[in-house]
C-alpha positions as CSV (number, residue, x, y, z in Angstrom):
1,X,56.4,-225.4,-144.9
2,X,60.1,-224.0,-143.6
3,X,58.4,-222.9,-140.6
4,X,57.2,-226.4,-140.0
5,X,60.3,-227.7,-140.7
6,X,62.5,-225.1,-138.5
7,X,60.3,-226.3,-135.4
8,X,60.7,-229.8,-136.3
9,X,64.4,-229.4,-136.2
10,X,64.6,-227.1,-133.6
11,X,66.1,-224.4,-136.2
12,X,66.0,-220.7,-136.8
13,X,63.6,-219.8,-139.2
14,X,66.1,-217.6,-141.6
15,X,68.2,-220.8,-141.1
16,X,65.7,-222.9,-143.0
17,X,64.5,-219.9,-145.3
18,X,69.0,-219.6,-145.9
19,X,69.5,-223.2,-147.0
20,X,66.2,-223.3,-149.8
21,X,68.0,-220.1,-150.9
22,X,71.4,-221.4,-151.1
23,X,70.0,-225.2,-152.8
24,X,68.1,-223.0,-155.2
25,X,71.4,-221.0,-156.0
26,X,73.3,-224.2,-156.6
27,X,70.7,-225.8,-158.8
28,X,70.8,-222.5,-161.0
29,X,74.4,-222.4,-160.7
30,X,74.3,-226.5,-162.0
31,X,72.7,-225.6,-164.8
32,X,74.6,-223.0,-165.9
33,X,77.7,-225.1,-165.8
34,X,75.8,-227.8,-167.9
35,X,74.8,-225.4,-170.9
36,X,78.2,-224.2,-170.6
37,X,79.5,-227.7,-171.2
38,X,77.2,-228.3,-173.8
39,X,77.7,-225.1,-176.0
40,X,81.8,-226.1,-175.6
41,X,83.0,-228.5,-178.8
42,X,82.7,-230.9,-175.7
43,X,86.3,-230.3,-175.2
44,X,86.7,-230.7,-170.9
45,X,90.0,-228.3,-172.1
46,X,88.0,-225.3,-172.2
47,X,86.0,-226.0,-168.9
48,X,89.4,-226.4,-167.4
49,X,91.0,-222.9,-169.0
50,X,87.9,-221.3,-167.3
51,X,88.1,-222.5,-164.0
């Protein structure tokens, strides 16, 4: 599928492969911050002390 897609777009191949890698970081990352956000009293205070 990403090598169909890199010939589509005229891409790199490890281009492609790079941004599923990088989307499936951020979803992971996403979610983390979510459960973080939820475990918190709900207080946007404590999100902002951590950042």
């Amino acid at each position: 599928m990403q090598l169909t897609i890199s010939q589509q777009l005229g891409l790199d191949p490890t281009t492609v492969a790079n941004f599923f890698m990088n989307a499936r970081r951020r979803g992971h990352d996403q979610r983390t911050d979510d459960d973080i956000s939820t475990v918190s009293s709900g207080s946007s205070h404590a999100l902002d002390e951590q950042q």
